[in-house]
LUMTORNU-195798 format. One record per residue (C-alpha): residue in one letter; x, y, z. Coordinates in steps of 0.1 Angstrom, whole numbers, padded with zeros to 4 digits, always signed. Example, Ala and Ser with C-alpha at 12.3 -4.5 7.8 and 13.67 -1.06 7.14 Angstrom:
! LUMTORNU-195798
A+0123-0045+0078 S+0137-0011+0071 
END
This chain:
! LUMTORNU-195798
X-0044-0025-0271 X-0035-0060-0255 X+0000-0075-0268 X-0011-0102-0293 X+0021-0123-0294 X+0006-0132-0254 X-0007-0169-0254 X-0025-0181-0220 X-0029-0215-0211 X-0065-0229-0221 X-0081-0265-0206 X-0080-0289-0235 X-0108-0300-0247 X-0145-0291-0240 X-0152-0278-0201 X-0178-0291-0181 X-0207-0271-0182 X-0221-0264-0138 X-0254-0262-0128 X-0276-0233-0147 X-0278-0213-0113 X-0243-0214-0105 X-0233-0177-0108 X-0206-0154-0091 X-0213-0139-0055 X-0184-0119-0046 X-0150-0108-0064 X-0116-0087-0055 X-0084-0083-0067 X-0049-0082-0061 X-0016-0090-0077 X-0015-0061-0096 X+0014-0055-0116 X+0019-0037-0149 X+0011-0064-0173 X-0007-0088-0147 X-0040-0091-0121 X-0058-0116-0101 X-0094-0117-0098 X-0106-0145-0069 X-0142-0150-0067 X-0167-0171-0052 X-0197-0191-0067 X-0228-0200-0057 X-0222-0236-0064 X-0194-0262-0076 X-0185-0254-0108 X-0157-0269-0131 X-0159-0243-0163 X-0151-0205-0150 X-0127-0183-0163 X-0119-0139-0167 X-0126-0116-0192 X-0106-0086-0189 X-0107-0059-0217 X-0096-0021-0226 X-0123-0016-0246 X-0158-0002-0230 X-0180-0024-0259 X-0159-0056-0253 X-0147-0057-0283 X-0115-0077-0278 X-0116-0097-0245 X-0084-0117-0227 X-0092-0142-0214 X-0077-0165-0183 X-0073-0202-0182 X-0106-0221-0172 X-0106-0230-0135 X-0129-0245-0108 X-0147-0240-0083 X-0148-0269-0058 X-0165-0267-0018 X-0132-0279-0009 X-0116-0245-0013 X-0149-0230-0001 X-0157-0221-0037 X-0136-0195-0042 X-0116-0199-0076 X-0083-0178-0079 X-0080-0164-0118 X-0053-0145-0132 X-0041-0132-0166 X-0013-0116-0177 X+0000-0097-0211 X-0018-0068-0203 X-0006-0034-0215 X+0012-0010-0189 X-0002+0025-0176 X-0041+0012-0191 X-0072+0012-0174 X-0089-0023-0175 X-0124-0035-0169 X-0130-0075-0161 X-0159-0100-0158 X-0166-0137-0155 X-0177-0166-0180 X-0195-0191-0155 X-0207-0229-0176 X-0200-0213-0209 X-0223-0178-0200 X-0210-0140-0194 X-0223-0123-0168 X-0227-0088-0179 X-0242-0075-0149 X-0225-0043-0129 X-0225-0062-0098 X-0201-0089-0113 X-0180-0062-0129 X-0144-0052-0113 X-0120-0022-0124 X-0084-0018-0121 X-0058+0005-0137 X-0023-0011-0145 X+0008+0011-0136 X+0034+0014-0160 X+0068+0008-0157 X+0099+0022-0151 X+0098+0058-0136 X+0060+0062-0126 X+0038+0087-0104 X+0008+0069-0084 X-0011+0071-0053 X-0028+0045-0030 X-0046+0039+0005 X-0032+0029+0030 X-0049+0019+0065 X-0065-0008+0094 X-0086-0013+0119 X-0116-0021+0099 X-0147-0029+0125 X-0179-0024+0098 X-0175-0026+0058 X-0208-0007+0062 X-0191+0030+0069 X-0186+0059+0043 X-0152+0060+0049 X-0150+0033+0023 X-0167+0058+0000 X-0140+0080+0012 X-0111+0062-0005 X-0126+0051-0036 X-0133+0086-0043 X-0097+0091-0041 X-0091+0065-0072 X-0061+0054-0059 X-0041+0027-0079 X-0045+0003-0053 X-0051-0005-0012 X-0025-0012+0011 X-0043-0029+0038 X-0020-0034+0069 X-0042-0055+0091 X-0074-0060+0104 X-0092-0063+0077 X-0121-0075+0101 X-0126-0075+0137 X-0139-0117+0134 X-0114-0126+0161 X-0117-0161+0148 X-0104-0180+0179 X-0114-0215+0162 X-0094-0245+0149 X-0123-0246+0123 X-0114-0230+0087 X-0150-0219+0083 X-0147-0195+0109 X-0117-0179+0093 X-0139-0183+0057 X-0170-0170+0072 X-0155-0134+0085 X-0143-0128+0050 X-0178-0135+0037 X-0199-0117+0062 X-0177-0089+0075 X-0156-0078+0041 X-0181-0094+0008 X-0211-0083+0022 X-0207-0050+0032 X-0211-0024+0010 X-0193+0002+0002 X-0166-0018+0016 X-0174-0043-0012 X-0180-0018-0039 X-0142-0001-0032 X-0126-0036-0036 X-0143-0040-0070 X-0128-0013-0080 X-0096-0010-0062 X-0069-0038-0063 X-0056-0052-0029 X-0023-0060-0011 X-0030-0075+0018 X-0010-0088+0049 X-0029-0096+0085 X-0026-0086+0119 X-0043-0102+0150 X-0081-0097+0144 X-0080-0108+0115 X-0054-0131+0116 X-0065-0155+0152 X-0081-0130+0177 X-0073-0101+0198 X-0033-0103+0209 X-0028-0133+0189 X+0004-0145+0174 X+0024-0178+0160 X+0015-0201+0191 X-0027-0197+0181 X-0047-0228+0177 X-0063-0214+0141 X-0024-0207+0127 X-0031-0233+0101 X-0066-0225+0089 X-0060-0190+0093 X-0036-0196+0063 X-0053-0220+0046 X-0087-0188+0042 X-0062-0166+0036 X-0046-0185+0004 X-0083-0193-0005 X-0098-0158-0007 X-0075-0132-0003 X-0058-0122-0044 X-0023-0119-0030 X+0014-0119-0044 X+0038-0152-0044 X+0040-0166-0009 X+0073-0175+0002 X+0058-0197+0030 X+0030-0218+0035 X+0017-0206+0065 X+0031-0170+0070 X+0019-0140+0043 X+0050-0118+0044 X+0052-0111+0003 X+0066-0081-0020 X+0061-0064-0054 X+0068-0033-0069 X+0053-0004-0086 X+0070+0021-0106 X+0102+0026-0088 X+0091+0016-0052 X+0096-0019-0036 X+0072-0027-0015 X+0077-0050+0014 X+0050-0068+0035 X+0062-0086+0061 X+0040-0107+0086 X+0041-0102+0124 X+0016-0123+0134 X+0016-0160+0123 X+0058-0162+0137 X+0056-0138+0160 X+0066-0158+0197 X+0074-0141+0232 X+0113-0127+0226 X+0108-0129+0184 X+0088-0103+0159 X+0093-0126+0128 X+0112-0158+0124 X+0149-0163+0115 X+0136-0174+0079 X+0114-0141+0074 X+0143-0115+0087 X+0160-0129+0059 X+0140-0127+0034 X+0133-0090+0046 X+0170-0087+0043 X+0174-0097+0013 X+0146-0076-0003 X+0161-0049+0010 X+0194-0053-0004 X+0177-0061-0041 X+0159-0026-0037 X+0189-0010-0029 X+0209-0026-0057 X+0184-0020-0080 X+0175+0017-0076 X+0144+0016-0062 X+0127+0034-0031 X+0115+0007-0006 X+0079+0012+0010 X+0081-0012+0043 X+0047-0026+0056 X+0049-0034+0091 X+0015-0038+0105 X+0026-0030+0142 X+0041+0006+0148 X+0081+0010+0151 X+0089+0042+0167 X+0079+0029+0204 X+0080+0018+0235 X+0065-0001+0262 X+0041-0015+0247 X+0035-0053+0244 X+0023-0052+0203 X+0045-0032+0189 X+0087-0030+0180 X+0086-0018+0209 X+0081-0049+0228 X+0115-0065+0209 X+0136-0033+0214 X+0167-0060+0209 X+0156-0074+0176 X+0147-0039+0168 X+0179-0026+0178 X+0202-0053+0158 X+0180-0045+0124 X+0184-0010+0127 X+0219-0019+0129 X+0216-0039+0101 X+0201-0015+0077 X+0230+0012+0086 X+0261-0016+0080 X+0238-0021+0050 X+0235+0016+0035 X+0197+0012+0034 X+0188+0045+0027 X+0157+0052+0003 X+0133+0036+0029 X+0098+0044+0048 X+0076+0025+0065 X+0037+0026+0066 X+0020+0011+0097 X-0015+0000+0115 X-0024-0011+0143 X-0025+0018+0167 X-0058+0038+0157 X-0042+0070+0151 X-0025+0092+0119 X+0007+0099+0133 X+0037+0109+0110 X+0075+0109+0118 X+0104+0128+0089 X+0123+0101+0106 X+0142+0116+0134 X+0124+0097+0159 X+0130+0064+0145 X+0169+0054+0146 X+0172+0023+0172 X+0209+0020+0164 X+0231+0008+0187 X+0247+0040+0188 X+0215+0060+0175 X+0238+0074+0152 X+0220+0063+0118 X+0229+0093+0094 X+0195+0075+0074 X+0155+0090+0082 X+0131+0065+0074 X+0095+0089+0074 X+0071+0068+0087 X+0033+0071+0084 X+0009+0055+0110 X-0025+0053+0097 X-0055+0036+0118 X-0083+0034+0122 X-0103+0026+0090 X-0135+0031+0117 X-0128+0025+0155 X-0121+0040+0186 X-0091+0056+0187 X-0059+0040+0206 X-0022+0059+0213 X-0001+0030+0217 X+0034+0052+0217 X+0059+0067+0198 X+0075+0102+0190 X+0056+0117+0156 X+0071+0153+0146 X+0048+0161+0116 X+0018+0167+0133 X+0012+0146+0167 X-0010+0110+0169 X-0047+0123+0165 X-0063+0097+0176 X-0097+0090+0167 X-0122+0110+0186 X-0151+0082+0183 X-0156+0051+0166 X-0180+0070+0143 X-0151+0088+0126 X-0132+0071+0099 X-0092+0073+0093 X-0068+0064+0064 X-0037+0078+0048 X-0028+0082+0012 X+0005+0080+0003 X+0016+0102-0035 X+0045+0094-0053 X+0058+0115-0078 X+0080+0104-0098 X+0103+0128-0124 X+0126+0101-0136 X+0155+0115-0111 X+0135+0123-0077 X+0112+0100-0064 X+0088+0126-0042 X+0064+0108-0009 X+0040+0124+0001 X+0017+0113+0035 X-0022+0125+0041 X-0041+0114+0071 X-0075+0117+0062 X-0106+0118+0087 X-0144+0115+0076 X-0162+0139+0092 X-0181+0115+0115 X-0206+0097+0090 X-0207+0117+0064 X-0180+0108+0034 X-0167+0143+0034 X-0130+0143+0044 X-0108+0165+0063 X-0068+0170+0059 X-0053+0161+0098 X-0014+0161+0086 X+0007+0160+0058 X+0046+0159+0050 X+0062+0153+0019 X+0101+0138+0013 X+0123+0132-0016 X+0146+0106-0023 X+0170+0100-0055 X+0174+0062-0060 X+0207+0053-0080 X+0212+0013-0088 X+0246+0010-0078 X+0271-0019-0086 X+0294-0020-0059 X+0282-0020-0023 X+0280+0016-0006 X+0289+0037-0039 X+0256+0053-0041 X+0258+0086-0044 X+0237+0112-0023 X+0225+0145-0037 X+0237+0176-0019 X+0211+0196-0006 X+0210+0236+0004 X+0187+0263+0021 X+0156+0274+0008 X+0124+0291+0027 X+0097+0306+0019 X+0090+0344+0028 X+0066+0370+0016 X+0052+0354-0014 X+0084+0338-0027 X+0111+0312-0024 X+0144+0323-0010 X+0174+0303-0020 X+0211+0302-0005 X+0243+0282-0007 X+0244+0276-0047 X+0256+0295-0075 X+0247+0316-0100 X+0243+0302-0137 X+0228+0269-0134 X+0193+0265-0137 X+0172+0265-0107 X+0140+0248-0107 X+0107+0247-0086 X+0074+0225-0085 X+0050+0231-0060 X+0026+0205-0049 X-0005+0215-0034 X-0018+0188+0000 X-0033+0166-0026 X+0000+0155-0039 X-0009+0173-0071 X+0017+0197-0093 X+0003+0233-0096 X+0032+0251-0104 X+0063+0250-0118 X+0093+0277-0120 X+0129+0287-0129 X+0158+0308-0124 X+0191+0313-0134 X+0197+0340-0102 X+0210+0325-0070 X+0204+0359-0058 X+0167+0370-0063 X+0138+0356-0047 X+0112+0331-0066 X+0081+0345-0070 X+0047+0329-0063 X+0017+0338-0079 X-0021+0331-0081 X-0020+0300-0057 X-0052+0295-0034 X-0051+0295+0003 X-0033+0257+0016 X-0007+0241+0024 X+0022+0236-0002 X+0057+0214-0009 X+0079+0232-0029 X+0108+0207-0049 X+0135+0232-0053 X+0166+0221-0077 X+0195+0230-0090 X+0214+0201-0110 X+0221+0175-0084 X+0215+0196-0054 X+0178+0196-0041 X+0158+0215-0012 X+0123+0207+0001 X+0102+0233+0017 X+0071+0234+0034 X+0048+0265+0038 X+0014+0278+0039 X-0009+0306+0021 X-0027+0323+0039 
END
């Protein structure tokens, strides 16, 4: 049930009733957080009395409600609404009071499930490249329900070129609201959202473009993000369970010898540091690819800048860090060992990195070294691309887990291209560098069971297998250092085993035949 002691701000007095046919056209959200959302819709017509309904309860019963707002041609009538007080770990329906009325319809009716806090397992979507919200892929995801969409760029392929916000408004409207099942996912699947060129000012485009300004101005308007830190750029952060995640912007800054500006590597910095500090894995978004080179779109293009944060993040003792990234079409993944740009490329840290593109175009290789399973790029623009990212958290190991999923041309049926699961223990520490790092030791697996070597006998030993899905299908123990693990009665697939022993861990990867 909703916390009670909550208050929200209401408009004093009586609202202005709009027109009878105002009504809502289109809705998403974003912001989500465990006791907070934010629905933005648009309206038909100018209207000066809307407000949200959100509610636990399947009859309505026991509404919350936002703080009436407007909707005004200035801001292309899209009205931003947002509540918070909800309860944590709940799933939440929502709806709209337009002039006084309720509109009850499905149409007009968004889901979301809050996370809770603290130590939390989740999954959600992550991918770009988006040329037609028409294409099943979109039925793809949903039928995933993941928690929410990570959307790295290229939301739409608009290219809006113009110095004129409505062409920036109008690709939202025409190429993301109106296209179902695009539409129908982002009713039901909260959004965090930062942009890339197509979407942001056209093909190649970056800070010098003549629709910068605009750009952000649509973006603000219709897209439910998190707290801004600038008013242009749309780098921005939040965090989920016990993963910080970082979006940072390489667009709207980005000049000939400069990925981001001086005042966004800082901020970056800075995040980074909090997440380290505060015992939290950190999931960076950056919408151009990071383990290349010689290409004029990517990190690859900046190896100096790329080359001074590496070194950064090693004087820094950022550890419990990996990226997800777009813009290339192709599902790549790297365990890390491809990506240290140290000055000495002597990081002791892997950062895993999964490359996911393209929601439905063409494929592109654009660079890089991937270990875990090559770049697969698409074969035609009718096939459909995404990863999904697991996170399993038991309180002590927070476990990743990266799918590349392909649609089977146009059908919504999906097939597994690569997978590779890591573990990380995030400890908040108080002094800079003390964090400790668990030991690890061998473990394979060979003829039906898990062989272990290199810890001693007496202290439990503990297994959990997790099947390609990211799901837990067995768990089991010893107190032997000495006899194999036996397992039994699992299907033919691919499979993570999480083997422990105190604060010693192992990670193996292996197949059934």
């Amino acid at each position: 049930m909703f916390r009670r002691a909550c208050v929200f701000l209401f408009v004093i007095g009586i609202p202005l009733a709009g027109t009878a046919q105002d009504s809502v056209l289109h809705h998403w959200s974003g912001a989500l957080s465990p006791i907070h959302i934010r629905v933005n819709a648009m309206l038909s017509g100018a209207c000066d009395s809307v407000r949200l309904l959100v509610d636990d309860d399947a009859q309505w019963g026991s509404p919350l409600y936002s703080a009436y707002a407007s909707a005004d041609t200035a801001f292309d009538l899209m009205v931003p609404l947002s509540t918070a007080g909800l309860e944590p770990n709940t799933s939440y329906a929502y709806r709209f009071e337009v002039a006084g009325v309720v509109d009850t319809s499905a149409l007009h009716t968004g889901h979301f499930r809050t996370p809770a806090e603290g130590a939390y397992s989740f999954q959600f979507i992550t991918g770009s490249c988006n040329t037609t919200g028409d294409h099943p892929v979109w039925t793809s995801m949903q039928a995933l329900d993941p928690l929410f969409f990570l959307s790295t760029g290229d939301l739409h392929y608009a290219d809006p070129t113009s110095a004129n916000v409505y062409e920036h408004r109008d690709a939202y409207v025409h190429l993301v609201y109106e296209k179902a099942p695009m539409s129908d996912f982002l009713r039901g699947v909260p959004l965090a959202h930062v942009w890339d060129d197509h979407d942001f000012c056209g093909n190649g485009s970056y800070g010098n473009a003549i629709g910068r300004t605009v750009a952000a101005q649509a973006f603000r308007e219709h897209v439910p993000h998190y707290a801004l830190a600038d008013s242009t750029a749309v780098y921005q952060a939040f965090t989920i369970g016990r993963v910080r995640f970082i979006l940072t912007d390489l667009r709207s800054e980005k000049d000939s010898s400069n990925m981001m500006s001086d005042a966004q590597r800082a901020w970056l910095h800075s995040e980074l540091l909090q997440a380290r500090d505060s015992g939290l894995v950190t999931c960076w978004a950056t919408p151009l690819s990071w383990n290349s080179s010689g290409f004029p779109e990517n990190w690859g293009s900046q190896p100096a800048e790329r080359t001074a944060l590496s070194d950064w993040l090693l004087a820094n003792h950022i550890d419990d860090l990996f990226m997800v990234s777009g813009d290339a079409h192709m599902l790549a993944i790297d365990d890390g060992a491809n990506g240290d740009f140290s000055s000495e490329h002597n990081s002791p840290y892997r950062y895993p990195i999964l490359q996911a593109a393209a929601i439905n175009r063409i494929g592109s290789y654009k660079g890089g070294s991937y270990n875990q399973g090559g770049y697969f790029p698409n074969p035609t623009a009718g096939y459909g691309q995404f990863g999904q990212v697991i996170v399993d958290d038991d309180g002590t190991d927070v476990c990743v887990t990266f799918n590349g999923w392909r649609t089977d041309s146009m059908d919504t049926a999906l097939t597994l291209i690569n997978s590779y699961t890591f573990c990380r223990a995030p400890q908040s520490v108080d002094t800079f560098g003390t964090k400790p790092l668990a030991a690890a030791f061998d473990a394979w697996y060979a003829e039906g069971a898990l062989i272990i070597h290199g810890i001693p006998t007496g202290p439990q030993v503990d297994a959990r297998i997790i099947d390609a899905t990211g799901r837990e299908v067995l768990a089991i123990s010893t107190r032997s250092a000495d006899e194999p693990m036996p397992i039994h009665g699992l299907r033919s697939g691919t499979y993570v085993a999480i083997v422990r022993q105190e604060d010693k861990r192992a990670i193996v990867r292996f197949v059934i035949d």
